[in-house]
N, C-alpha and C positions, 0 to 999 in steps of 0.2 A: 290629534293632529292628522289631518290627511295627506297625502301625496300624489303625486301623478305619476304618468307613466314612465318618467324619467326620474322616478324618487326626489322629487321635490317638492320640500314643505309650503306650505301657505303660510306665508309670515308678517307679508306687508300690505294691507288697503289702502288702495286711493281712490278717496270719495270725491266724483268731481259732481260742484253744487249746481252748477248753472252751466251753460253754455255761450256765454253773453261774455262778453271785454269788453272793457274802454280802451285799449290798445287797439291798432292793427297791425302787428307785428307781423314781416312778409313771410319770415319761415312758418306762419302758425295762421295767420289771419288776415292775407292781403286785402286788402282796403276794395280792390278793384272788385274784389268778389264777397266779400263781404261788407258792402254800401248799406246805407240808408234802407235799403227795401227788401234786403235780407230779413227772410225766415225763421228768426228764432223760434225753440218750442213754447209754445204758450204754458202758463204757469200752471193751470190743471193737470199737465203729462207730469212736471218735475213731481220729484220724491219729496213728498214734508219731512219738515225736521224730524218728525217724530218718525216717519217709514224710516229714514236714515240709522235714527239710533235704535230700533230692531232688526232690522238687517245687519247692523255693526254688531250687533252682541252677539248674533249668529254666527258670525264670521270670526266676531274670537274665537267663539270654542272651536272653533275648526282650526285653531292655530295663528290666527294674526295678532300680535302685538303691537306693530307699527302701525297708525293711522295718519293717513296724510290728506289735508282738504285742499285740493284744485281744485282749475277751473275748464275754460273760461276762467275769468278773473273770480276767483271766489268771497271779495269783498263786495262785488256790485251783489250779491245777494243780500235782500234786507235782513236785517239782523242775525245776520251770521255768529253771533257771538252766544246766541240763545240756544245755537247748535254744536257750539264747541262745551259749552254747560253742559249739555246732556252728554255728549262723548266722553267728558272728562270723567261724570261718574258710572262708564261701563266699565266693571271689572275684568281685569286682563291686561288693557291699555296701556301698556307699558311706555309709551312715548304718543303724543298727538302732537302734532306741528301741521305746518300749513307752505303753503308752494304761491306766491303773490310776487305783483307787477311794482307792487309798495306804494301807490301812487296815494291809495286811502287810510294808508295806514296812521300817519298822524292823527286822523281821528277816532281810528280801533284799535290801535296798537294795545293800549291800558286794558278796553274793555274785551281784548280776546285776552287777555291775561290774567285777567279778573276770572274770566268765567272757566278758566284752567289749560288754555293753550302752553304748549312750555317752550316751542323756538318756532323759528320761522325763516324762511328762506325765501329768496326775495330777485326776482328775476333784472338784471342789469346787464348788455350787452356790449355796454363802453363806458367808458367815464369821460367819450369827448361827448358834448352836449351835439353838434350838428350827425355824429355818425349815429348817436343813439338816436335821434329825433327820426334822421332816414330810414331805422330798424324799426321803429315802431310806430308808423304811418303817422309820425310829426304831433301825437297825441300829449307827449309829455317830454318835458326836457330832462336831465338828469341830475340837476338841484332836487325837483319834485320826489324823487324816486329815494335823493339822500336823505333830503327830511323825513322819509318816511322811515329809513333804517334808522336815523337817531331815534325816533318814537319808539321802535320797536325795542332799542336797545335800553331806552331809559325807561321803558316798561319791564325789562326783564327777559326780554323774549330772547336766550338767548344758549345754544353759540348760535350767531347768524352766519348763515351758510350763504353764499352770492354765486347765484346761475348767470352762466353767460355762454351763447350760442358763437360757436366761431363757426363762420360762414367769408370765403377765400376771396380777396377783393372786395371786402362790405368792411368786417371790423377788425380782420385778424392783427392788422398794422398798431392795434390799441390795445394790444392785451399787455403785452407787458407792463403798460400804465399802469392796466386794470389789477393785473396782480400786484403791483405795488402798493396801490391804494390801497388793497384790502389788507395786505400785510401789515402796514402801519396801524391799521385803525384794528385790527385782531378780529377779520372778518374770514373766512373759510372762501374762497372762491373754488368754485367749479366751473370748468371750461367742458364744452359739450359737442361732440362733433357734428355737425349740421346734418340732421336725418331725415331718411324717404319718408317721414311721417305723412300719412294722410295722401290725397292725392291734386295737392290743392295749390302746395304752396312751389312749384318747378321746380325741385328738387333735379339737382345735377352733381355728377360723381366729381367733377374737377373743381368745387365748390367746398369740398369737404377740407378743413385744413385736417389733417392727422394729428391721432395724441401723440404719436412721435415728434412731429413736427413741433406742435404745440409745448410741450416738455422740453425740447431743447431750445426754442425762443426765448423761454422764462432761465432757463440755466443760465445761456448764455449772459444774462444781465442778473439776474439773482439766481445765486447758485443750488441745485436741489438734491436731496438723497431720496431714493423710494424709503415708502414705510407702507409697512404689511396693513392689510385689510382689516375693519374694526370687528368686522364677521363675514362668513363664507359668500353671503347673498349680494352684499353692498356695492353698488354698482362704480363706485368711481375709483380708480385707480390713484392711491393717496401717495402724495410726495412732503415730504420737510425742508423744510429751508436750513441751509447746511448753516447759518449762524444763529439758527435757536431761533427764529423769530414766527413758528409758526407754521402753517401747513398747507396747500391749494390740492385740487384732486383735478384727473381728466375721465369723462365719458367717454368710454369709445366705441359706441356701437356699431360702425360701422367697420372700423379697420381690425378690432381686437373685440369681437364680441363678447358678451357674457352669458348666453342665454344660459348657459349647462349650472348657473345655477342662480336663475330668476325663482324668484318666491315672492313673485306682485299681482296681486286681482284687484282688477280697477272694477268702480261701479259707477257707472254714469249718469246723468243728473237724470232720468226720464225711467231709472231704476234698472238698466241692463248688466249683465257683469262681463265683463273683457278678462283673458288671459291671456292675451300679449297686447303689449301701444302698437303692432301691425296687424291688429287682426281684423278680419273681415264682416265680422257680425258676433254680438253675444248673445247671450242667454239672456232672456227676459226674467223679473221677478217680481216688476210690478203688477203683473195683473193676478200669480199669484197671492201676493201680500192682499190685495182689493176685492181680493172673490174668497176669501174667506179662509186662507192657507193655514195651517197650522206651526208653528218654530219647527218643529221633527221636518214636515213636509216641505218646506222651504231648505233646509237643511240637509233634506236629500237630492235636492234639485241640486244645490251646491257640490256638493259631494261625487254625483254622477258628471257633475261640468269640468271640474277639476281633476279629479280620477281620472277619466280620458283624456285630458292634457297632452297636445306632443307640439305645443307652439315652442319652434325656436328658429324665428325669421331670420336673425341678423346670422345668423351660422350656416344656413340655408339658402341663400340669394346665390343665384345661379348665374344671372349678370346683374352688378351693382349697378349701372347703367339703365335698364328695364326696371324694373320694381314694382311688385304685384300688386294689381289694379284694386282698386275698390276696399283702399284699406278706411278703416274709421279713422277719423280727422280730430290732431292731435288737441284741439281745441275743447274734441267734446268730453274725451278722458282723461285729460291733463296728461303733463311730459312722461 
């Protein structure tokens, strides 16, 4: 297992497949700037399924057990299910799950299941159909998004975990719903505080609703107790529902950071690796992997990226109003 400079282990990958969505969700992917004649990377840069699953097995022995596949939407990559088969039998993998907009899922839900996916989490930011339609540039309504979680659930794929960005004057007036809904149906919700992710999406500090805030909206109407962390790394702050019916968590990276004990390397669809979702550039691996690298050698490139580690942005913001320019865009490394 390796460590960084702040003794933290490597525990968690996210692979993101592609950089492509059928959404254009405005904290992530506004419409105005990603139109029709937007740039995506052509399919010769992305990483093949098969560079994927040697870079992954590298990364276990280095200590990752968690595998998580984003995107961009990581259904619009064609058969994605051919890459969760191979993931599923690298040894180490303690959990593979996946991060999705759910829109495709009726028709993958089985065949990621099949091929050894084992939950999945599934991005919703209202259960009214016009505020969600506004959040994600009018692409899908949120029938679309339920069918999709029935799929996934009557595939198996399951606990389902439910992301939702609270963003102040868009959806925050819906979450209670929103945590309702999921209560009933025995879904996990996560409420997410709206972040400087990337530098794309106008990120503004009086926009943020607080996990404080957020936590006592749901009290107020459904009552909650904290409950301690599943482990040390885990990013969401887990609450109970004081009559037994189940559990929601909040992200707070902005008001209550975590970085002091992040243990996530994201790898990018074009094969770079990030250690922090703010950071400014990573380390390439793909032209290693292409010119002939060897596992040791690729594995020390890792080792030295990681080893020097001292990202911890959201503890670090010096005005949360400013926020450091030229960060990688949350799109292309997943949340």
């Amino acid at each position: 297992m390796i460590t960084d400079t702040f003794k933290r282990p490597l525990r968690d990958l996210r692979i993101s497949v592609t950089d492509r969505c059928n959404f254009r969700c405005a904290y992530c992917m506004p419409a105005e700037i990603f139109g029709e004649r937007y740039q995506f990377l052509p399919r010769p840069q992305l990483l093949t399924f098969e560079e994927i699953e040697r870079l992954t097995r590298i990364l276990v022995r280095l200590g990752a057990v968690k595998v998580r596949l984003t995107g961009g939407e990581p259904l619009v990559r064609q058969e994605i299910e051919n890459l969760v088969a191979l993931l599923a039998k690298v040894e180490g993998v303690e959990d593979l799950t996946m991060t999705t907009n759910g829109f495709l899922l009726p028709q993958k839900a089985q065949l990621l299941k099949d091929a050894g996916l084992k939950r999945i989490t599934v991005s919703l930011d209202s259960i009214d159909d016009a505020v969600f339609r506004r959040m994600n540039g009018n692409k899908s309504g949120v029938q679309e998004v339920l069918d999709g979680i029935a799929a996934a659930e009557k595939a198996g794929l399951q606990p389902i975990k439910i992301n939702c960005v609270v963003q102040r004057g868009v959806n925050d007036h819906t979450i209670v719903d929103l945590a309702r809904y999921c209560k009933d149906h025995g879904y996990i919700v996560r409420f997410i505080e709206y972040m400087d992710v990337g530098n794309r999406n106008g990120w503004k500090l009086d926009e943020v609703v607080s996990a404080e805030e957020i936590a006592a909206m749901i009290d107020a109407e459904i009552p909650l107790e904290p409950a301690e962390r599943n482990y040390r790394s885990e990013v969401a702050m887990r609450f109970r529902y004081r009559d037994g019916g189940g559990e929601m968590g909040i992200i707070s990276s902005v008001t209550k950071p975590f970085c002091g004990a992040c243990s996530r390397m994201r790898l990018s669809p074009e094969g770079s690796i990030y250690t922090c979702l703010f950071a400014t550039q990573g380390t390439d691996l793909r032209d290693p992997l292409r010119t002939g690298a060897t596992d040791d050698e690729i594995e020390q490139i890792v080792r030295n990226t990681w080893g020097s580690r001292v990202d911890r942005y959201s503890e670090e913001r010096s005005s949360l109003t400013e926020p450091r320019d030229s960060k990688v865009e949350m799109y292309h490394i997943g949340g």
